[in-house]
C-alpha positions in Angstrom: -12.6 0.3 -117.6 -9.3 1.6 -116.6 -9.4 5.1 -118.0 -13.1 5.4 -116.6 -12.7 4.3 -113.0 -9.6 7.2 -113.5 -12.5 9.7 -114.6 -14.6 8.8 -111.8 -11.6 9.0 -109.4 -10.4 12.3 -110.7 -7.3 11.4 -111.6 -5.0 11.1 -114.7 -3.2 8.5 -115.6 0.3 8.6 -115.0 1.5 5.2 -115.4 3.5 3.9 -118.5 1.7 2.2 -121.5 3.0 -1.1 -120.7 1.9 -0.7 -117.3 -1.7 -0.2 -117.9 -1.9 -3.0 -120.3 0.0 -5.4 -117.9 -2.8 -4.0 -115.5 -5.7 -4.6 -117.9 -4.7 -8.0 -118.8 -4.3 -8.8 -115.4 -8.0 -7.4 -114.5 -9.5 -9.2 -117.6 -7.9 -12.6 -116.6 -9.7 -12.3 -113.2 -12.6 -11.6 -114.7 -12.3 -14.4 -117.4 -11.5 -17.1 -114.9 -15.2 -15.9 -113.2 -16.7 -16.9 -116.9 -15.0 -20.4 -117.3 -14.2 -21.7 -113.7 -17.3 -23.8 -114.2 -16.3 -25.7 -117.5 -13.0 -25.7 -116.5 -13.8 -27.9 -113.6 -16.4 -30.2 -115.6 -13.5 -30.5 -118.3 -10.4 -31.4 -115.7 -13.2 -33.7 -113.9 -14.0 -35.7 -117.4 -10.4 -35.5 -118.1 -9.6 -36.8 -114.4 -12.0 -38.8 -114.4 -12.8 -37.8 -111.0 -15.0 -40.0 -108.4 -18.7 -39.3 -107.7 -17.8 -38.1 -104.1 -15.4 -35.4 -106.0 -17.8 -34.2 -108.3 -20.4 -34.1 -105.2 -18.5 -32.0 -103.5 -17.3 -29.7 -106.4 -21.2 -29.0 -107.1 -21.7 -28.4 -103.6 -18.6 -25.6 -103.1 -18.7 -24.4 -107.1 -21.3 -21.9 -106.2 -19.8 -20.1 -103.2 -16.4 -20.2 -104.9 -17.9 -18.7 -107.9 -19.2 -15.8 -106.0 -16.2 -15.7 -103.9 -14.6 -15.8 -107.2 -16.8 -13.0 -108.6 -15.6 -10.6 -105.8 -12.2 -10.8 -106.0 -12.1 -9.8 -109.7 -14.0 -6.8 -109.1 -11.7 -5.9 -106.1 -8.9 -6.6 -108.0 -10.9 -4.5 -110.6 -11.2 -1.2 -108.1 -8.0 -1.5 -106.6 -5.3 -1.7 -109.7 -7.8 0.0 -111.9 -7.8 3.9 -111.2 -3.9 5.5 -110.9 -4.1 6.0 -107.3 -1.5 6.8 -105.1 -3.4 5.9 -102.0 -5.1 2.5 -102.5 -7.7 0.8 -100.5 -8.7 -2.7 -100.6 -12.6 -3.5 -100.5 -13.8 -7.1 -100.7 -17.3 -6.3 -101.0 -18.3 -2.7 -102.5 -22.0 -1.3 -103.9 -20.6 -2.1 -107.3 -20.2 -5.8 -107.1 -23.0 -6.6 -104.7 -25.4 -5.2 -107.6 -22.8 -6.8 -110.5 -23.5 -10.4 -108.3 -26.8 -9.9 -108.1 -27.2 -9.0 -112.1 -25.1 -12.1 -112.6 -26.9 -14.6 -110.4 -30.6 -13.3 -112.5 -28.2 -13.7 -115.9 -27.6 -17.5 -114.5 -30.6 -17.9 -113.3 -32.7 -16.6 -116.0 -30.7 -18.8 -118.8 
């Protein structure tokens, strides 16, 4: 992902080895935490063993902090991502309004 957001930026990577990787781990956990926030919580809830009210409220916020979730991993994704020197940050781009929307049919259509 790295190496082709640099192709698409125009630039070449001038960052050390261990840099990238620190980088690419970073962007993978945010990404990762996107897939399991969900059973995470069901799993710290049966392990907490967390009131009705909690888990109410939990199913009520899990899906905006899921998207809200989903965003910052790909902003996190586009700003460490290509080697710039000039960075922007962008909350919401074209990329991950159509990446949410292919998600929430993936969800949706399981």
């Amino acid at each position: 992902m790295i190496s082709a957001l640099n192709l698409a930026y125009r630039v070449r990577e001038a960052r050390s080895w261990v840099k990238v990787r620190a980088i690419a781990i970073l962007l993978l956990a945010a990404l990762f935490l996107v897939l399991v926030s969900g059973h995470a919580v069901n799993w710290l809830g049966a392990e907490l063993r967390l009131t009705l009210e909690v888990v109410a409220l939990w199913k009520a916020l899990q899906w905006p902090l899921a998207i809200l979730l989903f965003f910052l991993s790909y902003a996190l994704v586009y700003y460490f991502g290509p080697d710039l020197e000039h960075r922007r940050w962008h909350w919401i781009t074209p990329g991950s309004m159509v990446g949410l929307f292919l998600w929430l049919a993936a969800t949706v259509g399981l």
